[in-house]
N, C-alpha and C positions, 0 to 999 in steps of 0.2 A: 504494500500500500504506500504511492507515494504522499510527503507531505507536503502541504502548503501552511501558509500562515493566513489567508483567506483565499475562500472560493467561492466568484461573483456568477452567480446562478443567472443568465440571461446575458446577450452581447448587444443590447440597443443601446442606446447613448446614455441611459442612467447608469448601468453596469458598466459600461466602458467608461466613464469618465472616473467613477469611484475607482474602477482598474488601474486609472492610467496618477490620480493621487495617491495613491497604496504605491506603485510600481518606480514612481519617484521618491517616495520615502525608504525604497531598498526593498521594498515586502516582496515574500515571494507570495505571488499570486498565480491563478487559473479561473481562465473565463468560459464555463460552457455555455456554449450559445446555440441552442436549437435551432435559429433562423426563421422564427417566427412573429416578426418584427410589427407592431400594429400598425404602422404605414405604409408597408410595403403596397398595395394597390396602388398607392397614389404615386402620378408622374413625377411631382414635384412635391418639395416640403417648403411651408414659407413659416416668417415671422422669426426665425431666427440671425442677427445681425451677422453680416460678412457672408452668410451661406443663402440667402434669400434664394428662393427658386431651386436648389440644388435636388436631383433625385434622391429618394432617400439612400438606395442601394450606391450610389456612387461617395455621398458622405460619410456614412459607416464605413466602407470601404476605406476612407482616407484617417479616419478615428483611428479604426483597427492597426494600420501602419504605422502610427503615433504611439500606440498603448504598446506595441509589441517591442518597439527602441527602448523603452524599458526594461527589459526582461518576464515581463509581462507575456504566460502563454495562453497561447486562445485556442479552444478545440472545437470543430459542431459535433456537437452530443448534445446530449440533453439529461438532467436530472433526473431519476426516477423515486430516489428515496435521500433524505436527509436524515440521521438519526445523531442524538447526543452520545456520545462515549465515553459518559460517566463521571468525564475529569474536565467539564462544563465546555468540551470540543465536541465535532463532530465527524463522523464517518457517511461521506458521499458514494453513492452509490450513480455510476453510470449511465447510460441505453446501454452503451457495448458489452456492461457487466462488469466495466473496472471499478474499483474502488479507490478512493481518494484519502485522506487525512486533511481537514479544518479546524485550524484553530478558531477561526470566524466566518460566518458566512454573510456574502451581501445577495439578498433571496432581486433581483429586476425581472420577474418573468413577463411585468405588462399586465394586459386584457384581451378579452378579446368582445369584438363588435357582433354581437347575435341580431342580426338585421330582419324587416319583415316580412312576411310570407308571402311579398306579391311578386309574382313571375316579371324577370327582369330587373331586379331590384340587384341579387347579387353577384349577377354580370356584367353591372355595371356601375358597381361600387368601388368609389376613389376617382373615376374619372367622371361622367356627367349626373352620377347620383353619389351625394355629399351629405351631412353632418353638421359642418362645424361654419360658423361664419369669419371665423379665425383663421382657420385653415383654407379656406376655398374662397371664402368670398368675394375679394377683390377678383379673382382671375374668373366670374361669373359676373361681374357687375353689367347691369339694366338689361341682362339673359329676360327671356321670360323664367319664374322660378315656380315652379312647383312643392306647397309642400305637406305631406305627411303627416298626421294632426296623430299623439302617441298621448297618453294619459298621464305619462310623468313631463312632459313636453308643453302639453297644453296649447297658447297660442305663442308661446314664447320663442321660439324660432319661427316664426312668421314674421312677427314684428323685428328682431333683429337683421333679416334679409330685407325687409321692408326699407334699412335706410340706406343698402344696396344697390334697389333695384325699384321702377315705379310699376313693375306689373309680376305680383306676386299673389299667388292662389292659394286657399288654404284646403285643402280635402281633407272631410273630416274621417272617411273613410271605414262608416257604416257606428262611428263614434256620434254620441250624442251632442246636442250643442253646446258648443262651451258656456260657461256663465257670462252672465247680461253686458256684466262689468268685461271682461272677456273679449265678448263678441264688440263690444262699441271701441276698446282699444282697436284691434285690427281694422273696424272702420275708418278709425279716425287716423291710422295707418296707412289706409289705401290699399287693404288689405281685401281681396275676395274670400269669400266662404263660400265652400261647392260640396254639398250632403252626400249621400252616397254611397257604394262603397267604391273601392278601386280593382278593376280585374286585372289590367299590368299596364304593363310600360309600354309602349309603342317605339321601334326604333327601325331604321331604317339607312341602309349605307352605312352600320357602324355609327348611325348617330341616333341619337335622344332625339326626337320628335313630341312624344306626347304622352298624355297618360288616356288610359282608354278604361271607363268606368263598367264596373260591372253593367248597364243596361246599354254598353256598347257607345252610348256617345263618346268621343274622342276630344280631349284639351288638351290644344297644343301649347307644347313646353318642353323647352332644351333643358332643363336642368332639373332634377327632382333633389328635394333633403329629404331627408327620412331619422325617423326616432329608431336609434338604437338600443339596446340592452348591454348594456356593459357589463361583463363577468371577468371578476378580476381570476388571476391561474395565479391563486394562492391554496394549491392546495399541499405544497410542501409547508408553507406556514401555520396554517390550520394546524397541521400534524404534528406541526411541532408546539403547538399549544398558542399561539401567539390571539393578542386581544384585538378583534374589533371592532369597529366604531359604525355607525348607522349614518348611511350620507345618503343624497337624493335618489342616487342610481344606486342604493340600497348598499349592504354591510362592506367594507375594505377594512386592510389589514390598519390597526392603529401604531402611531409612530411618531418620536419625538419630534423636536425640530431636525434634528440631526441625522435623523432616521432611523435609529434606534427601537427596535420593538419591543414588547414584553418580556420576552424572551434573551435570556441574558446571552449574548455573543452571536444575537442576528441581527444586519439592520434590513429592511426594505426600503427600496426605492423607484419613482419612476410610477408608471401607469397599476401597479400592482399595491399601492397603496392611496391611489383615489382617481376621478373620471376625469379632472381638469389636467393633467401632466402633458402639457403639449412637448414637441424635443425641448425649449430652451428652457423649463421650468426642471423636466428633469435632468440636463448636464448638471442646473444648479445644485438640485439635489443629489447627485452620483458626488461632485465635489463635497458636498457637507459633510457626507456619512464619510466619503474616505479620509477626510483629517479629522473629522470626531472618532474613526475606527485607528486608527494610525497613533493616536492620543492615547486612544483606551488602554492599548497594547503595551505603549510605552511606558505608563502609570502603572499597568496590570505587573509586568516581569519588573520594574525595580523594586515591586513594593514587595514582589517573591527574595528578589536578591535580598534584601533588607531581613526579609526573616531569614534567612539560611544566614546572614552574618551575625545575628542577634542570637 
């Protein structure tokens, strides 16, 4: 079993940046990274300064190259079991069947997006059916926008594309009407409401055309949002007991500022500890946890050395 002194569970930019401050303070680290990245649909990543517009596959890409001048190694694998080894480390268990040695682990496995059940929706998700008015919006701006009415969602992504774009539709899609107060915002918005339900997407030559309603009328629209379901892949954390906390898009893992979890000698980072972590919020956090973990270790072994001299 080889040893590390941390092993950052996931290679998206939370785990790689916490990689690449551990791997500049000496630590020997290992990054397994399944490759299962939450943007990867999408052509381009925006909102992050100096990389605007870059694919995401070609920015990892150039992280990865960064974290590994370190001595920092990176494998695709994937985690399948984390267990404590008694002496408050852990013993990592591979896909391939190798086992590991951790003294610390940093859990980045992300989320993942459970999209909804209308034909065409996830064919065509990341490039003209979207989410996030942060992530897409500008590169959609006064599109016709079509959007998705979800029950944790409400009119709330309607109204935020609304100051996008001046012809934006709301489908409630066989959802009831929203409340009074609700429905007069998006009026007052500029916002259509269309009943109904939704039977799919409409595309044609590779492009987004329209949505086409269960009773076969068609509205035409290049762009759909749609409400997603966010399921964070913390089920190595669960297992290993870690606390958490109830947010909008329901329970994620709980964690200090620093990223620290309940669980003594794990931290989380990145989209596996809440639904807002877009890339620049989690490099922020991959940096927090690696010199809050980097810190810990260094407190942890002098205060060992301190009792073996006493």
């Amino acid at each position: 079993m080889r040893n590390y002194e941390i092993v950052v569970i996931g290679g998206g930019i939370a785990g790689l940046t916490a990689a690449m401050i551990l791997g500049r303070s000496r630590r020997s680290v290992l990054v397994v990274d399944a490759g299962e990245q939450r943007n990867t649909p999408a052509a381009h990543m925006q909102g992050y300064p100096s990389r605007d517009g870059t694919p995401p596959g070609e920015f990892l890409a150039e992280v990865r190259r960064e974290v590994a001048a370190y001595g920092v190694e990176l494998v695709r694998d994937r985690v399948t079991a984390a267990e404590p080894d008694g002496d408050g480390e852990f013993a990592v268990t591979l896909g391939d069947g190798g086992r590991v040695h951790a003294r610390r682990l940093v859990v980045a496995t992300g989320l993942v997006d459970e999209l909804p059940d209308v034909p065409g929706v996830a064919e065509r998700w990341g490039r003209d059916v979207i989410h996030c008015p942060y992530c897409h919006g500008w590169e959609v701006r006064d599109e016709p926008i079509g959007v998705l009415y979800g029950e944790a969602t409400g009119t709330h992504q309607a109204l935020l594309f609304s100051q996008l774009s001046g012809d934006v539709i709301l489908f409630l899609n066989g959802a009831a009407e929203p409340p009074e107060h609700d429905r007069r915002m998006a009026e007052a918005a500029g916002v259509r409401v269309i009943g109904g339900e939704v039977g799919e997407l409409v595309v044609e030559d590779d492009h987004l055309t329209g949505i086409r309603l269960a009773d076969g009328q068609v509205v035409p629209r290049s762009v759909v949002v749609v409400p997603t379901r966010m399921v964070p892949r913390d089920e190595l954390l669960t297992k290993l007991g870690a606390r958490t906390k109830d947010t909008p898009a329901g329970p994620f893992v709980e964690v200090d500022p620093a990223g620290q979890t309940s669980v003594p000698g794990v931290w989380a980072v990145g989209n596996a500890t809440g639904p807002a972590e877009q890339v620049v919020n989690s490099a922020s956090a991959g940096y927090r946890a690696g010199a809050a973990l980097n810190a810990e270790l260094i407190h942890t072994d002098l205060e060992r050395a301190l009792t073996r001299l006493s």
